[in-house]
C-alpha positions in Angstrom: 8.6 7.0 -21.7 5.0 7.3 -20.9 5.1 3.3 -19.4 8.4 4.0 -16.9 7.1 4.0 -13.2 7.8 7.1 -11.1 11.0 6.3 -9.4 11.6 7.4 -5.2 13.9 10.4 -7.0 11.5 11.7 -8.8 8.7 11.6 -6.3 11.1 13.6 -4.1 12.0 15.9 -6.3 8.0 16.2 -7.4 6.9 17.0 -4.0 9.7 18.9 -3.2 8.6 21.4 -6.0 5.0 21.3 -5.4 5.3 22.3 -1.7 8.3 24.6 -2.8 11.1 22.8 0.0 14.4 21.3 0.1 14.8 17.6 -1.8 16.1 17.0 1.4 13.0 18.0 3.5 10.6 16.5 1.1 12.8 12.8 1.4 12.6 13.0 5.4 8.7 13.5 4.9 8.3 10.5 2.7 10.8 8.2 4.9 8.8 9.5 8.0 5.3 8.7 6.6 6.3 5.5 5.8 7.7 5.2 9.8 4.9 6.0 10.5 2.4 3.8 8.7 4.9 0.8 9.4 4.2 1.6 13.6 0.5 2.4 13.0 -0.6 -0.8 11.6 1.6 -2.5 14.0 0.0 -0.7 16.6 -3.4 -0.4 15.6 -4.0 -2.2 12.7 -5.1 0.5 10.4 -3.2 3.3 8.9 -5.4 6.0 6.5 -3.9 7.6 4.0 -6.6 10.1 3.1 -7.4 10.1 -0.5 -5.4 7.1 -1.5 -6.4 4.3 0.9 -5.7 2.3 4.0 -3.4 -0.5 5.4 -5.2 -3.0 6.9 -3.7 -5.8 9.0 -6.0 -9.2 8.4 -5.7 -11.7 10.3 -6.0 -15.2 8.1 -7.3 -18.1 8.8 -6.2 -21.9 8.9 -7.0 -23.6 5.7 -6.3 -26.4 3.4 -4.6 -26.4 0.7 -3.0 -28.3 -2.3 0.8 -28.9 -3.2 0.6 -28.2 -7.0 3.7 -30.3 -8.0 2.1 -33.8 -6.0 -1.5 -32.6 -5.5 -1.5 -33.7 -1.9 -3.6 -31.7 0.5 -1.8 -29.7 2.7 -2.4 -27.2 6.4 -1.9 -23.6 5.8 -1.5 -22.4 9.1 -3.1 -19.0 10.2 -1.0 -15.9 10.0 -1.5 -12.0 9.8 -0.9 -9.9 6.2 -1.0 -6.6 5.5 -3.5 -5.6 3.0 -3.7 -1.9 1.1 -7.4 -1.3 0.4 -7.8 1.9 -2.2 -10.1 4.9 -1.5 -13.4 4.4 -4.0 -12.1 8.1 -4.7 -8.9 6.9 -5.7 -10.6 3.7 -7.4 -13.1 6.0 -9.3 -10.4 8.8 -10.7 -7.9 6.5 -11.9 -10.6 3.6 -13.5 -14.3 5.8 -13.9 -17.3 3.6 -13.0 -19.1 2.2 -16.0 -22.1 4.2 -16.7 -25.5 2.8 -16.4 
């Protein structure tokens, strides 16, 4: 069992344990937060989650590209993405920096 993700149950129940409330409290926090982000970067365009990261909105550019089944060149018009860019303290813990 040590390769089967976390699923949204357990995450609940986890934090629901570790901050010692309701499975019901801890579910309205996690839905909220993720409200939350959702408005921010629509709003803003940023949305920190310290310790883990931020979502960034990027705004792409027009470019060309290629059809792979004909080959032909083709426009890719611009549009705007939403990225998730990981805290270097997040980054470091889970993969440690190679040592010099």
């Amino acid at each position: 069992m040590a390769n089967q993700r976390m699923t949204q149950t357990q995450l609940v129940r986890s934090l629901a344990e570790a901050t010692e409330v309701p499975n019901k409290t801890a579910r309205q926090l996690l839905d909220h937060l993720g409200s939350l982000a959702i408005s921010e970067v629509k709003k803003n365009g940023v949305f920190v989650l310290p310790g883990l990261g931020r979502l960034v909105r990027v705004d792409r550019k027009a470019r060309m590209g290629r059809n792979p089944a004909t080959g032909e060149a083709i426009k890719i018009p611009a549009k705007k993405v939403v990225k998730f860019r990981v805290a270097k303290a997040a980054k470091d813990a889970i993969v440690p920096p190679k040592k010099k």
